[in-house]
C-alpha positions in Angstrom: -20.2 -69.7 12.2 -23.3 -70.9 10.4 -26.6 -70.6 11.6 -28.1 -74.2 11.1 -31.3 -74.3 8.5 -34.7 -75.4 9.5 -34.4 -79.0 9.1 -31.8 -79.4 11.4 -33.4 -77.5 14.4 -33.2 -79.5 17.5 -29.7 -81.2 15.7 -27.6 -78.3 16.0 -26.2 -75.5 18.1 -24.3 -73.9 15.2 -21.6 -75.1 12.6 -18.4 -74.0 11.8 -15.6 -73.6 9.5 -12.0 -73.1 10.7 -9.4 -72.3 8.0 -5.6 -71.4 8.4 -2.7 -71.4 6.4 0.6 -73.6 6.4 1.5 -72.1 10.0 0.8 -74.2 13.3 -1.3 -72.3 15.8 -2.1 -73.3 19.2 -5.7 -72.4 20.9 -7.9 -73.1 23.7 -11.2 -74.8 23.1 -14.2 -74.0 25.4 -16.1 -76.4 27.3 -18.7 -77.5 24.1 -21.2 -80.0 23.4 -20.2 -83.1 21.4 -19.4 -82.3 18.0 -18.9 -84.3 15.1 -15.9 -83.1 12.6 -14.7 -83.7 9.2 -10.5 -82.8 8.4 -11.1 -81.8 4.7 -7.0 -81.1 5.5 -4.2 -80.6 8.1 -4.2 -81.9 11.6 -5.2 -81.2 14.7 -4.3 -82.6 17.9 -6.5 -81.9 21.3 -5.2 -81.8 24.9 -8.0 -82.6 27.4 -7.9 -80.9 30.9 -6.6 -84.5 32.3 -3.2 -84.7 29.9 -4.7 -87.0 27.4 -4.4 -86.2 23.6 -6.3 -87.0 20.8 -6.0 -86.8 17.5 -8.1 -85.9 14.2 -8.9 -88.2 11.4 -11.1 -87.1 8.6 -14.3 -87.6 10.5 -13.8 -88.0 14.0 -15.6 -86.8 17.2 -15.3 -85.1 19.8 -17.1 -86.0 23.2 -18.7 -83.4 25.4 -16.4 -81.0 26.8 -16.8 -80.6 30.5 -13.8 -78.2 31.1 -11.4 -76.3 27.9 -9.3 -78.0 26.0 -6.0 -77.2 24.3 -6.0 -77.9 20.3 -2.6 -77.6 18.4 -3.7 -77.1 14.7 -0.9 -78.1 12.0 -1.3 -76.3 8.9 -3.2 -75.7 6.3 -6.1 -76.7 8.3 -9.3 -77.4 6.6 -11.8 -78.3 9.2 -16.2 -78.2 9.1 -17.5 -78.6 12.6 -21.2 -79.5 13.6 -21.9 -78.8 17.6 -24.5 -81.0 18.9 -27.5 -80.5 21.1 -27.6 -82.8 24.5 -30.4 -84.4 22.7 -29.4 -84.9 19.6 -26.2 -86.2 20.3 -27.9 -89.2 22.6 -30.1 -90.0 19.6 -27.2 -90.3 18.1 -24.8 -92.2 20.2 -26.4 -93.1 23.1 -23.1 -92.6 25.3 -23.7 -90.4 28.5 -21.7 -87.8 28.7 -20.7 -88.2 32.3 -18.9 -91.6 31.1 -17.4 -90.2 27.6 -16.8 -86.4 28.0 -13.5 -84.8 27.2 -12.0 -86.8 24.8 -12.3 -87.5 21.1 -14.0 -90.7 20.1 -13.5 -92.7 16.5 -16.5 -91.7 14.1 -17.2 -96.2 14.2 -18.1 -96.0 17.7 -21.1 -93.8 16.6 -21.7 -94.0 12.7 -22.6 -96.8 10.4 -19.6 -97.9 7.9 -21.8 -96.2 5.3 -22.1 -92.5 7.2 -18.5 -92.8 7.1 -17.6 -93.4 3.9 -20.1 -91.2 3.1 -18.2 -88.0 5.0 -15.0 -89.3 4.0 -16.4 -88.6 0.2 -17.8 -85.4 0.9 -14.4 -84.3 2.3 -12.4 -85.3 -0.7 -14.6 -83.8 -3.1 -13.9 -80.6 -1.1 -10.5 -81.0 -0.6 -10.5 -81.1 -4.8 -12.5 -78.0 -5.2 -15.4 -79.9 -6.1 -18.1 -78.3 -3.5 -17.7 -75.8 -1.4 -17.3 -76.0 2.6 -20.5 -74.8 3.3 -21.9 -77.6 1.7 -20.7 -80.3 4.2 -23.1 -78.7 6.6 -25.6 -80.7 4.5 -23.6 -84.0 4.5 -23.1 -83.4 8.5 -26.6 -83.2 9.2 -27.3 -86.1 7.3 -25.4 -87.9 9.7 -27.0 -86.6 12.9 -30.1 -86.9 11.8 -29.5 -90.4 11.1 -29.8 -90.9 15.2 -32.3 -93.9 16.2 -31.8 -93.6 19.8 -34.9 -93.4 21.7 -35.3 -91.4 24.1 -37.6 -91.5 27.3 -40.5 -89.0 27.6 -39.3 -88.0 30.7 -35.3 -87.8 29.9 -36.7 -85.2 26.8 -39.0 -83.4 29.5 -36.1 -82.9 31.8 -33.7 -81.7 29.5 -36.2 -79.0 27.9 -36.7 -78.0 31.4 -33.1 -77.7 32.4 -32.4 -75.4 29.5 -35.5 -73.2 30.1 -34.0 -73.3 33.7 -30.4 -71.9 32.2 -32.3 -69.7 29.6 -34.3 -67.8 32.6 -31.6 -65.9 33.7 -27.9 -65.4 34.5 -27.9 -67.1 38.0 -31.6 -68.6 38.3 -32.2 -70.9 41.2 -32.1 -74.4 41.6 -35.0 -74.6 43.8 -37.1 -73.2 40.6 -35.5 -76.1 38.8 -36.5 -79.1 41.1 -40.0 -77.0 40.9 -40.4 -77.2 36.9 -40.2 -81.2 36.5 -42.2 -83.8 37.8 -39.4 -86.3 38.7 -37.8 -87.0 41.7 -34.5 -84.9 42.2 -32.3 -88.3 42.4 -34.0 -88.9 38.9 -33.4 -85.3 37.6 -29.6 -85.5 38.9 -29.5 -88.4 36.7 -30.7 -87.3 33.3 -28.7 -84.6 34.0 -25.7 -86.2 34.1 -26.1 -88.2 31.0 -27.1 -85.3 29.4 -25.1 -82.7 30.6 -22.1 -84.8 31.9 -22.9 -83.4 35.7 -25.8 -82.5 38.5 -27.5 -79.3 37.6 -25.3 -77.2 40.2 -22.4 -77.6 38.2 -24.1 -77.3 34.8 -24.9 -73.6 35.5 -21.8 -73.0 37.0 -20.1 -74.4 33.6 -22.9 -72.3 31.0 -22.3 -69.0 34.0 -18.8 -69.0 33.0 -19.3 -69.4 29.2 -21.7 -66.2 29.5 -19.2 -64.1 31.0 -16.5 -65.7 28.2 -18.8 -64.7 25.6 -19.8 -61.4 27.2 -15.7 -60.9 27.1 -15.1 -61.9 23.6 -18.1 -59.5 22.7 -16.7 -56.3 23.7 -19.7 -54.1 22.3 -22.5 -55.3 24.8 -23.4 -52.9 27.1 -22.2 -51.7 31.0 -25.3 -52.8 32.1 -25.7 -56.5 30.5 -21.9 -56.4 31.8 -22.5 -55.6 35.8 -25.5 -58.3 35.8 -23.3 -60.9 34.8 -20.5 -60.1 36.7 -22.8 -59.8 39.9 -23.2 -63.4 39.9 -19.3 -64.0 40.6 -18.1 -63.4 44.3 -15.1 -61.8 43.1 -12.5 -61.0 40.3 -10.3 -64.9 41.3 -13.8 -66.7 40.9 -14.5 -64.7 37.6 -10.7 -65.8 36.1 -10.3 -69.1 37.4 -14.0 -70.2 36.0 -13.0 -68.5 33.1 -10.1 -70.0 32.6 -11.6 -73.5 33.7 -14.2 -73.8 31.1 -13.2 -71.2 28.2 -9.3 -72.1 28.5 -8.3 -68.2 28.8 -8.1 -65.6 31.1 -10.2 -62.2 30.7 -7.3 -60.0 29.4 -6.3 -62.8 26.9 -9.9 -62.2 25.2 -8.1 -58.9 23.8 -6.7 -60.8 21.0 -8.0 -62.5 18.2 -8.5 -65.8 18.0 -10.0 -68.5 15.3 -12.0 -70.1 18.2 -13.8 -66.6 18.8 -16.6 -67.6 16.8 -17.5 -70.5 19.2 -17.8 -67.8 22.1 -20.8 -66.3 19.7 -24.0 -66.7 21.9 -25.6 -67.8 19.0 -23.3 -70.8 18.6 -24.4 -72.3 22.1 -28.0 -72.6 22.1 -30.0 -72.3 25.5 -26.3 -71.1 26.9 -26.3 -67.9 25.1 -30.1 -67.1 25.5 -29.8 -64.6 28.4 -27.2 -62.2 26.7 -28.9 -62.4 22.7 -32.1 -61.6 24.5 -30.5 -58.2 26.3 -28.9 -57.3 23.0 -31.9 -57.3 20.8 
């Protein structure tokens, strides 16, 4: 994971580099926010919680995930990954995510010809040991940044208030929500749903169950951060089947390692994530 660099704060969650050898591994991709991808080499192929399958190219996206996602990686895999924030990804695409979620999309539904060709270059001159693959970070955010989108005044103030809303707390209520904005809740179910891909309700029950996959994968928080978390479940078959719903594993599978880990980081998912860096620090 790499933290992303002043200039593209309020662009990106985190990127990400995921290497492997000549071997084909399968893993499970949590429920993310659009994220745009460049194949320096291999393939990957993804398998969305409705059947459909997609597959890479050498820049390609992929939509907002509203549930896991299955990803067969065919080796050696090469592969620089930019995650999106819900804002910067409608600047850039201006597709809601309630009509476009879980499923990859061709990089010339979104970029210019030029963008393209311009990632396409940056790839090859990695794939030939010419930069390193730290330094498509720069190239990706070039991209995103590139976003002419605009975006309503209130559409920006709703979304900053949903994620204060998720940042408050492990299971903060809605009522406090509808309370923060000045927009009618039929208007703040709709921003929501382009935004987030679904009403508010469901939204924290998604980023509720990424929490407790990233408290999981983080074995070295403590008790205490653990039994709030945990509190907000009704029992142990809510707690796997949410799990399992949005980060694509159960809780005992978290014992093992997996390349994917690194996107269960708190840091990697923004406002997500705020509620269990702020108890570990």
């Amino acid at each position: 994971m790499i933290a992303p660099p002043a200039d593209a704060a309020g662009l990106v969650n985190t990127f990400y580099i995921i290497e492997t050898g000549s071997e084909t591994i399968e893993e499970a991709i949590p429920a993310y926010s659009a994220q745009l991808l460049i194949m320096v080499r291999g393939k990957v192929s993804f398998t969305f919680a409705d059947g459909s399958v997609g597959q890479s190219s050498t820049v390609f996206i992929n939509g907002p995930q509203m549930r896991s996602a299955r990803a067969l990686l065919e080796g050696p895999v090469l592969q620089i990954g930019a995650s999106l924030t819900h804002t910067a990804w409608q600047r850039l695409a201006n597709l809601p995510a309630d009509e476009v979620h879980d499923q990859l999309i061709p990089a010339e539904a979104v970029l210019a010809a030029d963008q393209i060709a311009m990632l396409e270059a940056a790839a090859a001159a990695c794939r030939e040991g010419r930069i390193p693959p730290e330094a498509l970070c720069t190239h990706l955010t070039q991209a995103i940044a590139s976003g002419r989108h605009r975006l309503h005044g209130d559409q920006v103030a709703v979304v900053e208030a949903i994620l204060r809303w998720l940042a408050s707390g492990f299971d903060p209520a809605l009522a406090d929500l509808y309370a923060s904005v000045s927009v009618s809740p039929r208007q703040l179910q709709r921003i929501c749903r382009r935004f987030f891909g679904v009403p508010p309700a469901q939204v924290l029950k998604r980023f509720r169950a990424l929490r407790a996959a990233m408290l999981l994968a983080q074995p070295a928080t403590s008790q205490e951060l653990h039994d709030q978390l945990m509190a907000t479940y009704f029992d142990q078959a809510h707690l796997i089947r949410d799990i399992r719903r949005y980060a694509g594993r159960t809780p005992t599978q978290f014992r093992r390692e997996s390349l994917v880990d690194e996107l269960l980081d708190p840091a990697a998912h923004g406002d997500a994530g705020t509620p269990l860096k702020a108890a570990a620090e």
